[in-house]
C-alpha positions, 0 to 999 in steps of 0.5 A: 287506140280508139282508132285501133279499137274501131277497126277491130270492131269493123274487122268483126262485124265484115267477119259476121257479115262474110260469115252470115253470106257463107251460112245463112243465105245459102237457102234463099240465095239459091232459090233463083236456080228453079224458081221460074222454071217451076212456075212455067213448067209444063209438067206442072199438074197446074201450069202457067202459060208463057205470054207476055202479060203471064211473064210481066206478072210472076215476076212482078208477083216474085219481087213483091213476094220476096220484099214483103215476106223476107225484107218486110216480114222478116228482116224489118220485123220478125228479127227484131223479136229475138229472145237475148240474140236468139231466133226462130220459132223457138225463140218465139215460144219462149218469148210468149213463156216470158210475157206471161201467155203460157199461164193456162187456158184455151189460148196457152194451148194453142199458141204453144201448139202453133209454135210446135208445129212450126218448129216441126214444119221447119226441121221438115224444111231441114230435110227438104232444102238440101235434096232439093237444092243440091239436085237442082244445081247438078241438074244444069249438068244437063244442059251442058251435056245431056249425056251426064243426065244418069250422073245427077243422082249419084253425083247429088249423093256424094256431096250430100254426104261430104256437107254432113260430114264436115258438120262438126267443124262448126258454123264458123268454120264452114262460114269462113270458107263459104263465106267468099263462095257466096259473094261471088255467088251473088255478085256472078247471079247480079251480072247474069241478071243486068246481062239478061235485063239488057236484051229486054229493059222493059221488064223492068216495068215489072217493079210496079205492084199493078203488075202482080196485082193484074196478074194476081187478080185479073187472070186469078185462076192462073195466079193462085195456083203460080204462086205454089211456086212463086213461094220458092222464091222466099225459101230460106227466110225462117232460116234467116231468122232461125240463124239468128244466134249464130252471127247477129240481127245487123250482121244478117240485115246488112247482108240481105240489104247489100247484096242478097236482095239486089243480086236476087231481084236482077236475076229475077228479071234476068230470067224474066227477059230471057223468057220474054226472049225466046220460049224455048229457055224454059228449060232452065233460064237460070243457067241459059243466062250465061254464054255457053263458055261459062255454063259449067264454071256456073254449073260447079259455082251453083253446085257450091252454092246450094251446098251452102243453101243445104249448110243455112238450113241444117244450121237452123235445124241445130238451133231448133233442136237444141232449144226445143230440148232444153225447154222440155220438147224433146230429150236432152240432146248432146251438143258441141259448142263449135266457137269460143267466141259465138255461143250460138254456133251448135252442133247436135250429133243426132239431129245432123246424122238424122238429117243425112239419111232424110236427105238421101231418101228423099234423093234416091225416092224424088230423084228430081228438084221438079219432083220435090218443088212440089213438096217444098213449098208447103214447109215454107208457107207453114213456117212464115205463116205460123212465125207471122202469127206468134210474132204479131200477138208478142207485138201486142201482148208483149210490147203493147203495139197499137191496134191501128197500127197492128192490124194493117199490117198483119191483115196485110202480111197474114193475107200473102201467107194465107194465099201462099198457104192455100195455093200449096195446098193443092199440090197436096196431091202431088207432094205436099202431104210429104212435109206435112207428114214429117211436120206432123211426125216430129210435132207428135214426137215433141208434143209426146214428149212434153206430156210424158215428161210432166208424168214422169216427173209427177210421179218421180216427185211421189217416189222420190218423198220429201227430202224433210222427212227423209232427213227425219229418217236420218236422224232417227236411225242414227247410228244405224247409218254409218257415216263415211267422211267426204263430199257427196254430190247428188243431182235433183229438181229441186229441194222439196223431194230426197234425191232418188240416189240418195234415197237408194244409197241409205235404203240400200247400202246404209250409207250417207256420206259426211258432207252432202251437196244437192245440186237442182239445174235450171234451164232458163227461157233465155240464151244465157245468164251473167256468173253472178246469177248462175248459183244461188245457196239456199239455206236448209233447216238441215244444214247441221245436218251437213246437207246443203242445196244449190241452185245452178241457172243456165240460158238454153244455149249453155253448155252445162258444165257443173264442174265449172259452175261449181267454181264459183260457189263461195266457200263461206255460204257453206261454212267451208265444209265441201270438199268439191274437188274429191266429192263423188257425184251420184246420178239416178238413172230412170228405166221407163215401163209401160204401165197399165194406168191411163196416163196416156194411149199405149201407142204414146206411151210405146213413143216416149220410152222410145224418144228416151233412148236417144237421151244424151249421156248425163254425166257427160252433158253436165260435164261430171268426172267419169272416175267419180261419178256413180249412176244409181238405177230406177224405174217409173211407169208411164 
């Protein structure tokens, strides 16, 4: 039996990993496609000359970059900081929450903006990634027959189309069928790779640092601005982390470890040594690498590959999304729960059908991978920068590291993202100001949102009063209220202030019903919570009154699901006096106006009353019984 039972364990941890190689390496397992040709393309408003001495450097530069930011930064370090599984920036944010950094003050602000705007630098990269790498690989069309070169844009188009669609399937679905696309993915880019390193062996000497840091430091004018490009070569390390919940820190780390880094770093230097080789292969080493026979096998076999590259981004954009609303940044969102068995594996309708018109604007407006390898280094610096920087103040705040032990390697790590960070910067010019502008779009969103939420909630405090002179009120109108018998269930914030339903139910209808149940959710700074923490009764002054009040806990990566939570209420905390199964459920449903006070400048207040239209559907985000559930309207100006 405990045989069986560690081969079922071997069985579900391979099925993480396949499943981790089909979803999260897509991103970076593709980067090889346009990475050396971007850096000496002679179109570049900054190019990089091919010698020998130039060749030896960026690959060297593209190895260390790759082992420092992806193995170093993000694998061995920046994973190990996940919030109960989960990854990314978000969850980086909701660990300084946890640790006591958000309490007030310059720094609080400051570390919640920088997570912010990371977040919003990433679901830039969400839009970026998939026009990029699926042009990118239709390209090699091109190569193959010249005459297909009108073809790329639409054929880029469709599958585009088909990766959005097939979204709602779930992680783990698409994981299983890209899962195997992957591994021959990376086992075919190893063997180009050896094939390649064959013909020239000596660009192997190009695993010693003293190569990049000759090249980074002795012709530093070509290097810095090389490196705008080297950067693509680490695309897709936040989406490693970001990942994260979907299938498990060892589950990835062994992937990267076994097979992505090794299969990456061959076909590297493969490239290097064809371009050593002949000049002339500057038109795509990646794809000159194979025999003319296997050329287009690569093409097709590249083409499903920067699918999955799209599928490990749009994955972590779900993820993003989907906790910066449940921590209060941006409305709530639906989202379906794609696996039984992994809670992590999300789909956010909205977001997804966001992200494909994004995508094929950015197609049909660039209409190149060159074009856009301008603009996708800049999300990518941002993001690791910004990840690096939260990670090393949790190391500190939170986990007490040592400074001498701290501080070498964040001068260290910090130091190459800065570098890559400037370097982006001046292909500002040329396409950078494009991620920016997303990012800076989606921070103005998510950071509006926050603001008007917390005056919102201020004034629907005000107006809502204290639910102990409402019950005051009750008593003294006596009669005048008629009683109806029966359970009614009412949704609030907590159990200072009268629900706004509530309160509208008896001004209006003169009406309150026997047995009243309010309900306060909480969504906690963590993915999910034990049954036994999730309710908790807390005792009224006004329970002879029939009135009781519930607090329901969920983890940000819950499903919300009242009905069910309810199931676990013990009847003896309230005397067995509820009638759940028939209860009705009562909904306040708020209208945002613009008013005249100066909360915030009319062109945010005009963004938050927008931003509210996208708000997910109450009663069905918390599961509520549509044929017993009532939606009482109101209005707060902002």
């Amino acid at each position: 039996m405990a045989a069986q039972g560690h081969g079922a364990r071997d069985t579900v941890r391979l099925a993480l990993i396949v499943g981790a190689l089909g979803v999260v390496f897509g991103d970076i397992g593709t980067s090889p496609i346009y990475t050396v040709q971007t850096v000496f393309n002679p179109d570049d408003p900054h190019p990089v000359p091919v010698s020998v001495e130039n060749v030896y450097g960026v690959v060297s530069l593209i190895f260390w970059s790759v082992t420092i930011v992806v193995t170093v930064q993000y694998v061995l370090l920046a994973m190990r900081a996940d919030n109960d599984g989960e990854g990314g920036v978000m969850a980086l944010i909701t660990l300084l929450r946890r640790s006591g950094a958000f309490r007030g003050g310059r720094t609080a602000a400051w570390l919640a903006g920088l997570g912010i705007f990371g977040a919003s630098l990433f679901i830039g990269d969400s839009m970026i990634t998939p026009a990029i790498s699926v042009l990118s690989a239709v390209e090699g069309l091109k190569i193959v027959e010249p005459s297909f070169a009108e073809a790329v844009v639409p054929i880029t188009a469709v599958i585009i189309v088909v990766l959005f669609l097939v979204q709602r399937r779930g992680t783990a679905a698409v994981g299983r069928v890209f899962g195997p696309v992957m591994i021959a993915w990376f086992v075919t880019i190893g063997v180009l790779g050896v094939n390649g390193i064959a013909h020239h062996p000596a660009i192997l000497k190009a695993l010693s640092p003293t190569y990049a840091l000759g090249f980074l430091f002795g012709h530093f004018g070509i290097a810095f601005f090389a490196l705008a490009a080297v950067v693509l070569a680490v695309t897709g390390a936040e989406a490693l982390y970001a990942d994260m919940g979907h299938f498990g820190r060892k589950a990835i780390s062994r992937g990267w470890l076994i097979l992505v880094f090794p299969a990456l770093v061959l076909n590297y230097f493969g490239q290097g040594a064809l371009v050593l080789g002949d000049t002339a292969n500057l038109s795509g080493p990646f794809f000159l690498l194979a025999p003319g026979w296997a050329r287009l096998p690569l093409v097709l076999l590249a083409t499903a590959a920067t699918v999955i590259a799209a599928q490990a981004v749009v994955t972590g954009a779900f993820s993003v999304t989907s906790q910066a609303a449940q921590l209060g940044y941006l409305p709530r969102l639906r989202v379906a729960h794609t696996s039984e068995k992994e809670i992590g594996q999300i789909y956010v309708p909205w977001i997804n059908w966001l992200l494909l018109v994004s995508v094929l604007v950015l197609v049909f407006a660039f209409r190149s991978s060159a074009a856009l390898a301008y603009a996708y280094g800049m999300t990518v610096t941002g993001t690791i920068t910004i990840t690096a920087s939260l990670f090393f103040y949790i190391a500190r705040q939170r986990w007490k590291t040592p400074l001498w032990l701290l501080v070498p390697g964040a001068v260290v790590i910090l130091s190459v993202d800065l570098l890559f960070v400037a370097a982006n910067l001046t292909k500002l010019l040329h396409g950078a100001w494009l991620p920016l502008l997303i990012a800076l779009l989606a921070f103005t969103v998510m950071a509006t949102w926050q603001k008007g939420r917390e005056i919102v909630t201020a004034k629907r405090q005000r107006t809502e009063g204290s639910l102990t002179d409402f019950v005051e009120e009750l008593r003294r109108k006596g009669t005048s209220i008629a009683t109806v018998p029966g359970t009614a269930i009412f949704l609030n914030r907590g159990n200072q202030t009268a629900p706004l339903a509530m309160r509208a139910n008896v001004d209006h209808n003169h009406v309150r019903h026997e047995h009243v149940l309010i309900i306060s959710v909480e969504t906690l700074p963590v993915p999910r919570l034990r049954d036994d923490d999730r309710i908790e009764v807390d005792p009224l002054a006004y329970e002879d009154d029939g009135i009781f009040f519930v607090r329901m806990r969920f983890g940000y990566a819950e499903t919300q699901d009242l009905q069910a939570a309810l199931g676990q209420l013990d009847p003896d905390t309230t005397e067995g006096r509820l009638e759940l199964e028939d209860a009705s459920w009562f909904l306040s449903k708020i209208e945002l106006r613009r008013g005249t006070e100066p909360t915030m400048a009319a062109w945010r207040k005009r963004l938050f009353i927008a931003t509210s239209y996208i708000t997910a559907d109450a009663a069905e985000h918390f599961g509520l019984p549509r044929d017993r559930t009532v939606i009482m309207g109101s209005h707060i100006e902002v």
